[in-house]
C-alpha positions as CSV (number, residue, x, y, z in Angstrom):
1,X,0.0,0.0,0.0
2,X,1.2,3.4,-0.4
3,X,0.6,6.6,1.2
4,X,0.9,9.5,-0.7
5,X,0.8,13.2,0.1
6,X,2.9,16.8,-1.4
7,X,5.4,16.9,0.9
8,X,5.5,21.1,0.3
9,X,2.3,20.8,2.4
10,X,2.7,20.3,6.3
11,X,-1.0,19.8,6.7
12,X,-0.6,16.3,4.1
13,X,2.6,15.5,5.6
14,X,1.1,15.0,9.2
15,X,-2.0,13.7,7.6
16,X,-0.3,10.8,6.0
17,X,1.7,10.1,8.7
18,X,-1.4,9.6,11.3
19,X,-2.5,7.7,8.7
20,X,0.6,5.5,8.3
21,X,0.5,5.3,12.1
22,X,-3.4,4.1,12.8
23,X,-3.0,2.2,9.8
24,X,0.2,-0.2,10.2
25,X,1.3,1.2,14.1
26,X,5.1,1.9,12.3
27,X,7.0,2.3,9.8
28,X,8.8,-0.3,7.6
29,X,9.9,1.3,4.6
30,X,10.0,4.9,4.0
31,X,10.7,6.6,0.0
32,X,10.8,9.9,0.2
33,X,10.4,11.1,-3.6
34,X,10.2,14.6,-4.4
35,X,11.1,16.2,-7.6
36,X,11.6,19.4,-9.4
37,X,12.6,20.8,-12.8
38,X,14.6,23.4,-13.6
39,X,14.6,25.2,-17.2
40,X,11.2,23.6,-18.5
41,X,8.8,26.6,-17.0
42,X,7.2,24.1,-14.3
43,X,8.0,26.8,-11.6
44,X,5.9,29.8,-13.7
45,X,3.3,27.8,-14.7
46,X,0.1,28.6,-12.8
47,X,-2.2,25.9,-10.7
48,X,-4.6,25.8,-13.4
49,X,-2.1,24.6,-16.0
């Protein structure tokens, strides 16, 4: 099973990890996987796009 959550968003981060905690009582394996891009116009591009 995974959990997933944006990891820029405090609120999902603590959400998730309740989650995680009420769900399996720990932890086993942990990926944290978060990304950017640099030069491609992802950062200007607006929430709609």
């Amino acid at each position: 099973m995974q959990i997933k959550c944006n990891v820029t968003s405090i609120l999902e981060v603590k959400a998730a990890a309740e989650l995680t905690r009420k769900k399996f009582g720990k932890v086993d394996i942990l990926i944290n996987c978060a990304g950017d891009a640099k030069n491609n116009g992802v950062l200007n591009m607006s929430d709609d796009e």
